[in-house]
C-alpha positions as CSV (number, residue, x, y, z in Angstrom):
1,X,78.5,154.1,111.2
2,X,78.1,151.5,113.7
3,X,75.0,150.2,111.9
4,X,77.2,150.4,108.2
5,X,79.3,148.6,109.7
6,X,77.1,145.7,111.5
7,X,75.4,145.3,107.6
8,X,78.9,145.2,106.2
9,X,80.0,142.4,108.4
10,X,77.0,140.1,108.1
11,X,77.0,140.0,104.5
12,X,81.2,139.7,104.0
13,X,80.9,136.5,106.5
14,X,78.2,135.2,104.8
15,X,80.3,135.5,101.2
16,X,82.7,133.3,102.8
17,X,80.3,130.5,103.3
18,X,82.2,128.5,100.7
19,X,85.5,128.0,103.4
20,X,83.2,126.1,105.0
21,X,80.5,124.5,103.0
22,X,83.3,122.7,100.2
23,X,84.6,120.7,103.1
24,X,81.4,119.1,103.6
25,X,80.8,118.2,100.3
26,X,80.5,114.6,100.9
27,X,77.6,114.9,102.5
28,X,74.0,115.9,101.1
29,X,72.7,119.5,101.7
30,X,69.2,118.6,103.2
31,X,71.6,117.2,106.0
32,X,73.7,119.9,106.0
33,X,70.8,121.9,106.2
34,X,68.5,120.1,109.0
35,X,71.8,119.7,111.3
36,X,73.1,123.4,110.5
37,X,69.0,124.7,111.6
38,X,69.1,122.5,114.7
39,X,72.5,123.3,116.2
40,X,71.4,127.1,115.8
41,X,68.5,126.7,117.4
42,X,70.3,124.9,120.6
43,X,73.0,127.3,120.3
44,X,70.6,130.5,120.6
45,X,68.8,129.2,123.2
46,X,71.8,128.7,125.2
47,X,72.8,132.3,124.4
48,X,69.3,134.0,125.2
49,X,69.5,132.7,128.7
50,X,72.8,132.1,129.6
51,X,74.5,135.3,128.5
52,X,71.4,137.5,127.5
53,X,69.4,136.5,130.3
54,X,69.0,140.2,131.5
55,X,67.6,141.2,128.2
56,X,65.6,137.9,127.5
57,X,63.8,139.0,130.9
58,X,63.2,142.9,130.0
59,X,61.7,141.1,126.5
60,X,59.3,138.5,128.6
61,X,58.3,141.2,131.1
62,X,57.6,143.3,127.5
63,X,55.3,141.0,125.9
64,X,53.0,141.0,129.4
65,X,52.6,144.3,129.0
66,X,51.3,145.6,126.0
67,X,47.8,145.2,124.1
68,X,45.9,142.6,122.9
69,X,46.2,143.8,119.7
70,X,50.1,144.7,119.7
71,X,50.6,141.2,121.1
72,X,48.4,139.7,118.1
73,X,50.6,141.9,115.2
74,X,53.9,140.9,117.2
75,X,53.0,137.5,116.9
76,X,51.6,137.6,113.1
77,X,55.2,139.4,112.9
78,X,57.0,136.6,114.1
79,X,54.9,133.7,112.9
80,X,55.6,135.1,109.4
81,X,59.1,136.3,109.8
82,X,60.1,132.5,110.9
83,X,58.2,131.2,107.9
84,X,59.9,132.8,105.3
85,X,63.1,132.6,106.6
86,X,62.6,128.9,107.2
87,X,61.3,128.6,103.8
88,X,64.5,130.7,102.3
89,X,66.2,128.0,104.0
90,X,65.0,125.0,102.7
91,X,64.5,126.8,99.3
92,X,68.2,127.4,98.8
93,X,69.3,124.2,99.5
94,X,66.4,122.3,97.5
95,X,67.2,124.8,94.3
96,X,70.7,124.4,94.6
97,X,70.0,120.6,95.0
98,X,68.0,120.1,92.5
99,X,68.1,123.3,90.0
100,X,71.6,124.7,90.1
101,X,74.0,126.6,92.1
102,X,73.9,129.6,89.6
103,X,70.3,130.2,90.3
104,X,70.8,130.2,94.1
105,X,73.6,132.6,92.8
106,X,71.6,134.8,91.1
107,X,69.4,135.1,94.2
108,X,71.1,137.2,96.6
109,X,72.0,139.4,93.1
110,X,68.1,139.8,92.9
111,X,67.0,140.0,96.5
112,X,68.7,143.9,97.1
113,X,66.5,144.8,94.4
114,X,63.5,143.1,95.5
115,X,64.0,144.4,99.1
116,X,64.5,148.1,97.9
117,X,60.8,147.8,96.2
118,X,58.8,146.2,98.8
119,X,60.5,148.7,101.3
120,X,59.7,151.2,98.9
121,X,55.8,150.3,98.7
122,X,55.1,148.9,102.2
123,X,57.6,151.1,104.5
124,X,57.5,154.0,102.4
125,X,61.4,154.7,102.2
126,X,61.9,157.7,99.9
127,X,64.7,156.8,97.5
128,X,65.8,159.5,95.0
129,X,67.1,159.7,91.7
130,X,71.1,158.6,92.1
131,X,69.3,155.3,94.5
132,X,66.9,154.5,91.4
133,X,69.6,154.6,88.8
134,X,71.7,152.1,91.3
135,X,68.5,150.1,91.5
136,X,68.3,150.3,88.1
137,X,72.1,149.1,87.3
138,X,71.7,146.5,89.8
139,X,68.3,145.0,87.3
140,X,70.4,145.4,84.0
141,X,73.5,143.1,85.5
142,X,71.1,140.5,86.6
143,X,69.8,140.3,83.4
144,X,72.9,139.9,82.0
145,X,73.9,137.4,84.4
146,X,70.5,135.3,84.0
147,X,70.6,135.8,80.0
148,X,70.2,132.4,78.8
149,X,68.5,130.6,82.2
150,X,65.1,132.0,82.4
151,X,64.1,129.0,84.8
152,X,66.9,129.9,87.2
153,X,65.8,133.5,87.1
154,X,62.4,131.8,88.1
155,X,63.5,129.8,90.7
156,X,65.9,132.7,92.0
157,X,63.2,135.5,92.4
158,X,61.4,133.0,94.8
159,X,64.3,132.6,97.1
160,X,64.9,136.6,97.1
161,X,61.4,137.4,97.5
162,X,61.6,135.1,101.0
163,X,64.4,136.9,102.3
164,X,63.6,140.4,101.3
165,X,60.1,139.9,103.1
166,X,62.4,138.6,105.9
167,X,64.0,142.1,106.0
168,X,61.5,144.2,105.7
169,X,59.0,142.7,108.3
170,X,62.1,142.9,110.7
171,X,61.7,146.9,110.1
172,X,59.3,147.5,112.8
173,X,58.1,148.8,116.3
174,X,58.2,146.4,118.4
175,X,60.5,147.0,121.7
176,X,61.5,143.5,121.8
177,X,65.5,142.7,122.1
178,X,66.6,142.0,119.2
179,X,68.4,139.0,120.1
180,X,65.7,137.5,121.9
181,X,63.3,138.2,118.6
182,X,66.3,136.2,116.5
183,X,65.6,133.4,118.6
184,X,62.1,132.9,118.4
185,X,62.5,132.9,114.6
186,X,65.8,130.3,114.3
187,X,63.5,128.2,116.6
188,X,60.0,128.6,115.1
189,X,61.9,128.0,111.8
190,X,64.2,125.0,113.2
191,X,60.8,123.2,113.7
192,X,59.3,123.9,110.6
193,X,61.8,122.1,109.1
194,X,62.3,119.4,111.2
195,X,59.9,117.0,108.9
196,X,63.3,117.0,106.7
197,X,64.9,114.2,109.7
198,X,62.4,111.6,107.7
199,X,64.0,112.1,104.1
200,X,67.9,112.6,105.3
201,X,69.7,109.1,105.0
202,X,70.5,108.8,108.5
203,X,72.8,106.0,108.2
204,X,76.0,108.5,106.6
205,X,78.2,108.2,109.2
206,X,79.2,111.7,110.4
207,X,82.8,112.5,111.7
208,X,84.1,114.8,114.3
209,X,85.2,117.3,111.5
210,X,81.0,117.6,110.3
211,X,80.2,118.4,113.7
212,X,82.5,120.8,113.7
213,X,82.1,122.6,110.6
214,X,78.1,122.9,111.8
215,X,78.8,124.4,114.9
216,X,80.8,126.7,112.7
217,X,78.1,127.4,110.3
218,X,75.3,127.4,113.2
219,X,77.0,130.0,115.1
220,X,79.1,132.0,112.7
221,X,77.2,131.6,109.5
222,X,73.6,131.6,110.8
223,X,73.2,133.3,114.2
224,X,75.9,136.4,114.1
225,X,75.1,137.6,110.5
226,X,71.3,136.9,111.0
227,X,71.8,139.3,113.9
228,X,73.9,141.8,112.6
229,X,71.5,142.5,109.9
230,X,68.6,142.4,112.3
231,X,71.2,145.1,114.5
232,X,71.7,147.4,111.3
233,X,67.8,147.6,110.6
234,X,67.7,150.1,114.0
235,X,69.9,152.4,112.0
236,X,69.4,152.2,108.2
237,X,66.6,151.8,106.1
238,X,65.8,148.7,104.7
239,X,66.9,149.0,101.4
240,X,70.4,150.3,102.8
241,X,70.7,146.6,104.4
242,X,69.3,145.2,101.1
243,X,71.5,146.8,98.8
244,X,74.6,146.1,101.1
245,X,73.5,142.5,100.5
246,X,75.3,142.6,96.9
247,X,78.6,142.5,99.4
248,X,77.9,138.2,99.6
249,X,77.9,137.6,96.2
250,X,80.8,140.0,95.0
251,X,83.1,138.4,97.8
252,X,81.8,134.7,96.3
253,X,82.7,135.6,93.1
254,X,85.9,136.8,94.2
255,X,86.7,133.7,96.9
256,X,85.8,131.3,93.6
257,X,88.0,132.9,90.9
258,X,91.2,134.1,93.4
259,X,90.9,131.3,95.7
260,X,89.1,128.8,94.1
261,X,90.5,129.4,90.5
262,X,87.5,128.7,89.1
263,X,86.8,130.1,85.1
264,X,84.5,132.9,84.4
265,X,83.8,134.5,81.3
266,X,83.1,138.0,80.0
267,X,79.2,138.1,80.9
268,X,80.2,137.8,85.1
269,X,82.9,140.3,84.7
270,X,80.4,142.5,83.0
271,X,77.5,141.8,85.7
272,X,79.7,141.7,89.0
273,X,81.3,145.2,88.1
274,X,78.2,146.8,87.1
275,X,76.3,145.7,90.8
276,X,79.7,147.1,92.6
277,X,79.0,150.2,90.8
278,X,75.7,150.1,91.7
279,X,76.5,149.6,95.3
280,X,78.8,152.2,95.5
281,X,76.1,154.5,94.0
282,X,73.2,153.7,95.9
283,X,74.9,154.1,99.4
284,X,76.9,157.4,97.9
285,X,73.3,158.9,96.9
286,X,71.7,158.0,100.2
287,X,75.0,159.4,102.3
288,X,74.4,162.5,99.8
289,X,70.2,162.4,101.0
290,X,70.8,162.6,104.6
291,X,73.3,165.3,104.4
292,X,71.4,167.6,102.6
293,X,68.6,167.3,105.2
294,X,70.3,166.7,108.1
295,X,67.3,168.3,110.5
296,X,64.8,165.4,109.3
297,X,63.6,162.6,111.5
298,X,63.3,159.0,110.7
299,X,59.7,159.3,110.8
300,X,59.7,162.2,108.3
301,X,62.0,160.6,106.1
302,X,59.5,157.2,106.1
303,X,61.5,155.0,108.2
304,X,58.8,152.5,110.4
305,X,60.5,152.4,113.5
């Protein structure tokens, strides 16, 4: 339950990412973005060796020990894990920049999906026939949703296909903490993006309330739902945390129409009800999986680590 509940509260924070992104609308995202990545990575830092310093030790004192070779697939782990989530990043600002916001929308609807496969094929996580039909729901809404803007369909498969690599290489082995693990990635990632300082107009002036709101976003928005996802891979398979990613846009869509009062029509009403369905279903039919075969392992039911 505890790791349900770890996945659940990642992804409802992050669907509240609007309370704090609309107040910084007067300034540009790639700044939002470089000052957001840099603040995490400071903030982290801080964390991992001021309050995690036991563990952060027990992780150094890890990596000295093990092979040659599980120290060359850690690090091809983490190289590539920082990558992509550096370039899921920069992608959803740049799309949302230049693009539109509907096809960074239509992202996190197509990344559960795209997660469930690649688990699927490269973890081998058995999904039967009531998670396949939820899959299958979930495909139909986003083609409903993306009927009309095949370029944002485009442009929204690459930003899900960098995050649901991002969650399925974090499904692994490795006895690093996981906190410590985080923190090489934010900062691996932070300076893979730092080339962004030479476009962003440095001359904006920023105001004690930006600061603010970035400290907010570093910490709340970035670091504790990156790690409660990471957290809730120890306990569920990877297309359980995928799926449960459908909670962030349903709570957006909610957020914009009750809070927001902004219109929708008949086609979001249609698509956002059929992926809650489809939520509901997939979890259900898992829930339903492991009860009917309570005696079998992790291992035997084709969950890597």
């Amino acid at each position: 339950m505890k790791y349900y509940l770890s996945a659940i509260s990642g992804f409802a924070i992050w669907g509240t990412f609007a309370l704090v992104l609309k107040p910084l609308s007067a300034y540009a995202a790639l700044d939002i973005l470089i000052h957001r990545v840099i603040f995490a990575a400071v903030s982290i830092l801080l964390a991992c060796f001021i309050f995690r310093r036991k563990q952060t030790l027990a992780s150094i004192r890890y990596l000295k020990t093990i092979t040659k070779t599980e120290r060359t697939r850690l690090t091809v782990n983490i190289l590539l894990s920082a990558v992509v989530l550096g370039l899921n990043w920069f992608l959803f600002i740049y799309v949302m920049n230049a693009v539109s916001v509907n096809a960074t929308s239509l992202a996190y609807l197509i990344c559960p999906i795209l997660t469930t496969v690649l688990a699927s094929l490269f973890l081998h996580e058995k999904l039967n026939k009531g998670q396949w039909f939820a899959v299958l729901l979930s495909l139909t809404s986003c083609i409903i949703l993306a009927y009309g803007h095949f370029m944002d369909l485009v442009y929204s498969m690459v930003i899900a296909l960098s995050y649901a690599i991002y969650l399925v290489l974090q499904k692994n082995t490795f006895q690093l903490d996981k906190f410590f693990t985080l923190t090489i990635h934010i900062v691996i990632s932070t300076i893979l993006l730092l080339p962004i300082l030479t476009v962003v107009d440095a001359t904006v002036p920023k105001t004690v309330t930006f600061y603010g709101f970035i400290t907010i976003i570093a910490v709340g928005y970035t670091i504790i739902p990156l790690f409660l996802n990471i957290f809730a891979l120890k306990g569920l398979d990877s297309s359980i945390v995928g799926t449960l990613l459908y909670l962030n846009p349903i709570i957006s869509f909610l957020l914009a129409v009750l809070y927001y009062k902004e219109p929708i029509n008949a086609a979001q009403v249609i698509g956002f009800g059929m992926i809650f369905i489809a939520v509901i279903i997939f979890n259900v039919a898992y829930l339903y999986g492991r009860k009917r075969s309570p005696t079998l392992t992790y291992a035997e039911q084709g969950v890597d680590g």
